[in-house]
C-alpha positions as protocol buffer text, in pm:
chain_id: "A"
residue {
  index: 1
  type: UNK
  ca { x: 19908 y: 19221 z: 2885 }
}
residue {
  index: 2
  type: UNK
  ca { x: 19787 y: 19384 z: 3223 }
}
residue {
  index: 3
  type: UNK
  ca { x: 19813 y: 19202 z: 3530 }
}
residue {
  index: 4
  type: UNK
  ca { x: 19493 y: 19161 z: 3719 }
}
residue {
  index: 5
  type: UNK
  ca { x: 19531 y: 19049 z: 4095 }
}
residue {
  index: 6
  type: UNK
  ca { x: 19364 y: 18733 z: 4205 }
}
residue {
  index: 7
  type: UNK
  ca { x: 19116 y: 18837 z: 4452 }
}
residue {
  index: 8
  type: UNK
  ca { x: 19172 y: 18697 z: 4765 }
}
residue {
  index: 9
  type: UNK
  ca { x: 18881 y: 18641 z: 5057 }
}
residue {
  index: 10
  type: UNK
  ca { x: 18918 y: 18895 z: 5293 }
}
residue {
  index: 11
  type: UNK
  ca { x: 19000 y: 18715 z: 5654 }
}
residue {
  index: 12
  type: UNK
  ca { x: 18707 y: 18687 z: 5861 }
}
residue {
  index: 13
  type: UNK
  ca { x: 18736 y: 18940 z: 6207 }
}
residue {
  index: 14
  type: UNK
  ca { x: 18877 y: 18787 z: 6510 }
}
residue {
  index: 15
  type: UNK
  ca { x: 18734 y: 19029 z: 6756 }
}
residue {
  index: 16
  type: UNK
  ca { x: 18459 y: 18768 z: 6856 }
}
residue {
  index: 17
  type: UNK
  ca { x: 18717 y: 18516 z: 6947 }
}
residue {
  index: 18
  type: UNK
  ca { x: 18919 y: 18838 z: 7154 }
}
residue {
  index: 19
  type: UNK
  ca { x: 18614 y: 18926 z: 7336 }
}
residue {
  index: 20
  type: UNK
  ca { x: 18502 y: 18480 z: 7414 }
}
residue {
  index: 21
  type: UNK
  ca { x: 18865 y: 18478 z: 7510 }
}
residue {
  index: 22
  type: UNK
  ca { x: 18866 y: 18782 z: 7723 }
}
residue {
  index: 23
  type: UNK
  ca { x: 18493 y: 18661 z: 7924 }
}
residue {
  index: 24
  type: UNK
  ca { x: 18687 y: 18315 z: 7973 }
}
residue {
  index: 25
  type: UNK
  ca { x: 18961 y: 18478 z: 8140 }
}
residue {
  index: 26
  type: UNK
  ca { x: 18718 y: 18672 z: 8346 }
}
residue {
  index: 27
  type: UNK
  ca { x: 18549 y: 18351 z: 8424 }
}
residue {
  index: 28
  type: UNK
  ca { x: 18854 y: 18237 z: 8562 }
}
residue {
  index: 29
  type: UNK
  ca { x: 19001 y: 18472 z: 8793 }
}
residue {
  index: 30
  type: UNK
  ca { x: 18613 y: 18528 z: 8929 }
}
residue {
  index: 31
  type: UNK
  ca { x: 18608 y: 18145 z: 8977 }
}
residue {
  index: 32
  type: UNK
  ca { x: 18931 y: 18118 z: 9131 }
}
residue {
  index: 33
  type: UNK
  ca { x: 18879 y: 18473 z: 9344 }
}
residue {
  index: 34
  type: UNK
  ca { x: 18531 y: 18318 z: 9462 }
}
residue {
  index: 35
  type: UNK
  ca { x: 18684 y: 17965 z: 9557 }
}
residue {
  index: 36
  type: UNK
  ca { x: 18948 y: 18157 z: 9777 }
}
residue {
  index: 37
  type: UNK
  ca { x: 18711 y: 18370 z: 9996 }
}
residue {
  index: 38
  type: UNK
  ca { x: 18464 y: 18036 z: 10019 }
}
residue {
  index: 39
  type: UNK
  ca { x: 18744 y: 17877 z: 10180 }
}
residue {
  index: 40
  type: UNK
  ca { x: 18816 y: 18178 z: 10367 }
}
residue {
  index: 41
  type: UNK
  ca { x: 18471 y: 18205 z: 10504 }
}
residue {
  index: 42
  type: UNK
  ca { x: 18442 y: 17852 z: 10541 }
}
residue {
  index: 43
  type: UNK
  ca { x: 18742 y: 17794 z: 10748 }
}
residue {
  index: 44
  type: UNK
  ca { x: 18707 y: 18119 z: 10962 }
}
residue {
  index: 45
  type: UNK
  ca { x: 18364 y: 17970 z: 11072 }
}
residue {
  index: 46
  type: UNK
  ca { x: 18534 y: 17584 z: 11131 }
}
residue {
  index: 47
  type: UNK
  ca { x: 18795 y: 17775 z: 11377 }
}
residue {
  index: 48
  type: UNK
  ca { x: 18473 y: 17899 z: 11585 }
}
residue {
  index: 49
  type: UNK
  ca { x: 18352 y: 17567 z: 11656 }
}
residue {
  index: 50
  type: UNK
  ca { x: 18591 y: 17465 z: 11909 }
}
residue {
  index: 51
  type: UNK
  ca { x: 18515 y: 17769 z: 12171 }
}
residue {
  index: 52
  type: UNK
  ca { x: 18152 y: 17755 z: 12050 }
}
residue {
  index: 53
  type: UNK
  ca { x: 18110 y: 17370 z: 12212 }
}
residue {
  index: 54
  type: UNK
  ca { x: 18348 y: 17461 z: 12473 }
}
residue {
  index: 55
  type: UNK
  ca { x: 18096 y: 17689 z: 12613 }
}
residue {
  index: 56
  type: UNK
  ca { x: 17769 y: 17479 z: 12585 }
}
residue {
  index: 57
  type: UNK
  ca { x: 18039 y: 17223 z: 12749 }
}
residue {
  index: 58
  type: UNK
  ca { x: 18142 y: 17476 z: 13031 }
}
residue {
  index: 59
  type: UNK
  ca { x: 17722 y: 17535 z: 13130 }
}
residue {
  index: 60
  type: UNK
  ca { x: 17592 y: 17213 z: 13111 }
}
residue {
  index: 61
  type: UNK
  ca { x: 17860 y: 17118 z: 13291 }
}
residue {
  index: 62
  type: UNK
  ca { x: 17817 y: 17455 z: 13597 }
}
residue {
  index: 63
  type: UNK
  ca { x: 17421 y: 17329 z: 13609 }
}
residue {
  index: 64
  type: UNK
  ca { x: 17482 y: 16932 z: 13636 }
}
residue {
  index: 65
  type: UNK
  ca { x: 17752 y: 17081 z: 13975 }
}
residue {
  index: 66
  type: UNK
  ca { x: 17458 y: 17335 z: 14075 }
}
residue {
  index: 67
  type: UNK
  ca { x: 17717 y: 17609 z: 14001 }
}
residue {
  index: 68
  type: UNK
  ca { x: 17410 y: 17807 z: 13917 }
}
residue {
  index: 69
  type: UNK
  ca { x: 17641 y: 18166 z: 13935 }
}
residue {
  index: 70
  type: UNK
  ca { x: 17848 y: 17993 z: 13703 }
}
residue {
  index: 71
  type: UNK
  ca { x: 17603 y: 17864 z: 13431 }
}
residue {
  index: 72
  type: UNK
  ca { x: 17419 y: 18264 z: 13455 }
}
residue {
  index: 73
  type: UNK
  ca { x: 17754 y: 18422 z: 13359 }
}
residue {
  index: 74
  type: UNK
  ca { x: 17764 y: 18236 z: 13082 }
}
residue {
  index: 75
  type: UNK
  ca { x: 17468 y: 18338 z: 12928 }
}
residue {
  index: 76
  type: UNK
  ca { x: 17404 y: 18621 z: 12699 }
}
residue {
  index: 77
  type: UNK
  ca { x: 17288 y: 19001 z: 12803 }
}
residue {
  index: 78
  type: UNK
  ca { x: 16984 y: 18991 z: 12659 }
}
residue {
  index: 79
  type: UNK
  ca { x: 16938 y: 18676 z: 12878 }
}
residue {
  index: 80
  type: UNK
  ca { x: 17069 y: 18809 z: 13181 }
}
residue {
  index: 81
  type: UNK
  ca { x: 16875 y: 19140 z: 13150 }
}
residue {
  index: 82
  type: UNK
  ca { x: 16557 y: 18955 z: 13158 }
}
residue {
  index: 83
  type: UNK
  ca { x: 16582 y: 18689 z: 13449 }
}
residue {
  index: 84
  type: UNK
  ca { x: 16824 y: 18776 z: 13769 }
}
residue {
  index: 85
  type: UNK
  ca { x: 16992 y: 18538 z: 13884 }
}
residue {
  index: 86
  type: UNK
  ca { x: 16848 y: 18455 z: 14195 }
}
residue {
  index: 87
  type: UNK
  ca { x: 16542 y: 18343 z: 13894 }
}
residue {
  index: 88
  type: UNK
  ca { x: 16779 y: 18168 z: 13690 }
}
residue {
  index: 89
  type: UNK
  ca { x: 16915 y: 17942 z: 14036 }
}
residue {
  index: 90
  type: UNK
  ca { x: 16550 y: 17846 z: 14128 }
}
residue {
  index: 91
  type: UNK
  ca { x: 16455 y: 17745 z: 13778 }
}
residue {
  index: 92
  type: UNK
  ca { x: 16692 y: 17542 z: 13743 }
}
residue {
  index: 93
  type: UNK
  ca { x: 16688 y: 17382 z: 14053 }
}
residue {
  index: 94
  type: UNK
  ca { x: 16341 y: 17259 z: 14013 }
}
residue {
  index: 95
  type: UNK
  ca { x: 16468 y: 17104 z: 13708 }
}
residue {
  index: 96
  type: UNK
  ca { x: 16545 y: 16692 z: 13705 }
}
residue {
  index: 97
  type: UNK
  ca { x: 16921 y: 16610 z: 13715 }
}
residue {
  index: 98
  type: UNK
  ca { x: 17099 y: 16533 z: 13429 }
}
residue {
  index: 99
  type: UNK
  ca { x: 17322 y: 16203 z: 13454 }
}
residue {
  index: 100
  type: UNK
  ca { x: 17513 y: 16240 z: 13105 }
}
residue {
  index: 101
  type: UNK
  ca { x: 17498 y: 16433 z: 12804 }
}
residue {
  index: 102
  type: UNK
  ca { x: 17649 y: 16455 z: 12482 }
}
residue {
  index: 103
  type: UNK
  ca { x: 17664 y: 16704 z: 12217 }
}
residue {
  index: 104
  type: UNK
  ca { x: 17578 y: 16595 z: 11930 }
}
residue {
  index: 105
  type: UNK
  ca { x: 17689 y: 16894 z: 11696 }
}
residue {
  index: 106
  type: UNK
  ca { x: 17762 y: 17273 z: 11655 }
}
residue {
  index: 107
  type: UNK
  ca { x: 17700 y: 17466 z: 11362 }
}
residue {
  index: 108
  type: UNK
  ca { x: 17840 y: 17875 z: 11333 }
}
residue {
  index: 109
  type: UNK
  ca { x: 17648 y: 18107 z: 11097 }
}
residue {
  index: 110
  type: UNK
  ca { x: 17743 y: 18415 z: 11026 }
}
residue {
  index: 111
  type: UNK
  ca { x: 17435 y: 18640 z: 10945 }
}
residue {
  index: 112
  type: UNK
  ca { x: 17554 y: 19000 z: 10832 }
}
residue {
  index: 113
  type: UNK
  ca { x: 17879 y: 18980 z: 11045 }
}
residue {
  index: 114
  type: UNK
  ca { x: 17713 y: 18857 z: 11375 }
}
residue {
  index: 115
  type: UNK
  ca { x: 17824 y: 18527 z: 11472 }
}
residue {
  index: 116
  type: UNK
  ca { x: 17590 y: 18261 z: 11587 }
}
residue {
  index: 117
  type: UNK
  ca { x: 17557 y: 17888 z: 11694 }
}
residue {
  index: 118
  type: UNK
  ca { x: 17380 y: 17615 z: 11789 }
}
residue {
  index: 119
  type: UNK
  ca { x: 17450 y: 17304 z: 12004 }
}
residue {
  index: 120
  type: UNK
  ca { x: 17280 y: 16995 z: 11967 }
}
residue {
  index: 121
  type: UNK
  ca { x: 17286 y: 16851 z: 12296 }
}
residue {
  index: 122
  type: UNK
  ca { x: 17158 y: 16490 z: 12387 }
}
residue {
  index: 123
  type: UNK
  ca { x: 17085 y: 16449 z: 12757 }
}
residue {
  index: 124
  type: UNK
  ca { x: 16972 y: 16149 z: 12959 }
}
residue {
  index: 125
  type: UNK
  ca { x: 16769 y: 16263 z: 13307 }
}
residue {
  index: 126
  type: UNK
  ca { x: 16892 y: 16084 z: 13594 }
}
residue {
  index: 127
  type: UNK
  ca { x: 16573 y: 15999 z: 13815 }
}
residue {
  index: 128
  type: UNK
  ca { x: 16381 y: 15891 z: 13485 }
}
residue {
  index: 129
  type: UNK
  ca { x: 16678 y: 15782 z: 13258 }
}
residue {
  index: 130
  type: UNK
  ca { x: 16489 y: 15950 z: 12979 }
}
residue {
  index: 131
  type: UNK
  ca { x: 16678 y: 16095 z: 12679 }
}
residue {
  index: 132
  type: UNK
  ca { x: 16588 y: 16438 z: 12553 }
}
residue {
  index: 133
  type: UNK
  ca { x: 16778 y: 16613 z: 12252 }
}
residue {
  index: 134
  type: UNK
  ca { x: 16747 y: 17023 z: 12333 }
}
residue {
  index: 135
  type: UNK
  ca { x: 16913 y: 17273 z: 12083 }
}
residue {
  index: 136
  type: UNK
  ca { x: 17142 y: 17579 z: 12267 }
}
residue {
  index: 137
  type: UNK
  ca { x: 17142 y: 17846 z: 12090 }
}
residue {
  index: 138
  type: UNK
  ca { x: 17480 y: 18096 z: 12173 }
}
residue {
  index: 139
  type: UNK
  ca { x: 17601 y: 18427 z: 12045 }
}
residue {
  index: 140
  type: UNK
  ca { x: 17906 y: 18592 z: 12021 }
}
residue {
  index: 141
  type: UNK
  ca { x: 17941 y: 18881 z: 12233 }
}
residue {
  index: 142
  type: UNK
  ca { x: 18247 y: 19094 z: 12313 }
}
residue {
  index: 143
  type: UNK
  ca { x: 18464 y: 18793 z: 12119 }
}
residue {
  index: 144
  type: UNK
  ca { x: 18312 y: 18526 z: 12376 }
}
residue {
  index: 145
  type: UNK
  ca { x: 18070 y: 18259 z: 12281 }
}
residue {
  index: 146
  type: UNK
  ca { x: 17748 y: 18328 z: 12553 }
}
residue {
  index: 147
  type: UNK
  ca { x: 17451 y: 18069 z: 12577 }
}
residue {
  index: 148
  type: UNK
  ca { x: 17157 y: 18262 z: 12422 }
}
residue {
  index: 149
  type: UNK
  ca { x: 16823 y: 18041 z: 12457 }
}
């Protein structure tokens, strides 16, 4: 009698289940990787808030006192280049007088490694009592936050 081996269904390949395990794992570490730098980006741009409103503070503040030299050096160069400030004092002199303000919000972007922001400010006139709501809109030059409108 000869022996005649039992044939025996060949296992199926396991390379598809390799390579879905592999992509998951890749998944993983890019989801993980890509949650880190959001909250890297996101935080870096929370810490620029604070000197961001502390500047639109720091000129609405110089042009309610009529510290006029003091509100132009905060602005921006491409600001300054374009009005002197002997301009810049007489415009805003003729201006009504603002009682109280309040800022409402400030929101950084970051477009291509250049920092921006703007300030919602709201701002009640002080001969009229009317309320206006103007957006600022500042810059980051030289690591300080300029008023850029």
């Amino acid at each position: 009698m000869t022996y005649e081996p039992i044939m025996v269904p060949a296992s199926p390949p396991r390379t598809a289940r390799r390579v879905l395990l592999v992509l998951a794992g890749v998944l993983a570490v890019c989801c993980v990787v890509g949650s880190c730098v959001g909250l890297w980006f996101y935080r870096s741009l929370k810490r620029e808030v604070g000197p961001a409103r502390s500047v639109a503070v720091g000129y609405i503040d110089d042009v309610r006192a009529g510290d006029y030299s003091g509100a132009y050096g905060r602005l921006c160069e491409r600001v300054r280049t374009a009005m002197t400030q002997e301009d810049f004092s007489r415009v805003q002199a003729a201006q009504l007088e603002i009682s109280s303000y309040e800022i409402t919000g400030v929101y950084v972007n970051n477009y291509n490694g250049r920092l921006t922001a703007t300030a919602t400010v709201t701002m009640v006139q002080k001969s009229t009592g009317a309320q206006a709501t103007q957006t600022m809109g500042l810059v980051k030059e030289d690591d300080e936050w300029r008023v850029c409108q």
